[in-house]
N, C-alpha and C positions, 0 to 999 in steps of 0.2 A: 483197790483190791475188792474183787466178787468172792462170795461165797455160797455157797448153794444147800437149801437142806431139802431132802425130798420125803422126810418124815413127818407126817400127822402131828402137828400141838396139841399140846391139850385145850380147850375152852378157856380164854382170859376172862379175869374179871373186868367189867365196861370200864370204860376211863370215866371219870368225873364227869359231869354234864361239863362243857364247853373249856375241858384242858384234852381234848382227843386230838393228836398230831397225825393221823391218819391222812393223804389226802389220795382222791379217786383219778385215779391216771389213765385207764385205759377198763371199758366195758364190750362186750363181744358177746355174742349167744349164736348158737346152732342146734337145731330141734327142738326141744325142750331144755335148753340148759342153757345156761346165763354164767360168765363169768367176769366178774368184776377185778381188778388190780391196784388195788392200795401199794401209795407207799408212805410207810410209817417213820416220823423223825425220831431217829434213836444218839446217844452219846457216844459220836464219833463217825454218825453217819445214817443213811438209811437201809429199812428191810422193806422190800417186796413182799407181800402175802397177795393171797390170791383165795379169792370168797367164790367158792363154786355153787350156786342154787340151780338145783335140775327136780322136776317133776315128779323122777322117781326115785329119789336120793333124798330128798330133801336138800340141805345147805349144809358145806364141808366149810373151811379156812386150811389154809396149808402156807407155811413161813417158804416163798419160794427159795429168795437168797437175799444178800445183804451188800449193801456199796459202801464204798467211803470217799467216792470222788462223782460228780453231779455230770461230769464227761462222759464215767462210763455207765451211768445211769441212762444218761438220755440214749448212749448206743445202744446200751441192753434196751430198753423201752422200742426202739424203733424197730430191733430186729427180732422181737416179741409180736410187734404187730405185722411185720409183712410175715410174718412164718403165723398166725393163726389165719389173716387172709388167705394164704395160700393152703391152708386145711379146711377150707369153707366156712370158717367165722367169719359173722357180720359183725361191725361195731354196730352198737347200739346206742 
């Protein structure tokens, strides 16, 4: 099961030095703006955030959505990436 939030978190506080379950899946930028795609191990599965750093914004975080199965992870993941190539993102 996916679930999606399209609302702003608020700022966490840092994990522990070296208990951070975050891992870096997927980086991309177009013009000035960078965006990175963590997924974080959570109980009972994982969530997607997505660290946007751009020029004139400064750096955003956004919880994109949450899995609970590593199947539909990897689909979501792949159809994440041909859909920002095909909007003129580069990986990075």
């Amino acid at each position: 099961m996916m679930t999606f939030n399209g609302e702003p978190d608020e700022p966490e506080e840092p994990d522990e030095p070296g208990t951070s379950t975050d891992h870096e899946v997927l980086r991309c930028s177009r013009g000035g703006e960078t965006r990175t795609y963590n997924l974080r191990v959570v109980p009972g599965g994982a969530e997607l955030w997505r660290i946007t750093e751009s020029d004139d914004r400064g750096t955003s975080s956004i919880k994109e959505c949450e899995f609970t199965s590593s199947e539909e992870t990897s689909k979501f993941l792949e159809e994440l990436r041909r859909a920002l190539v095909a909007g003129g993102w580069r990986q990075a």
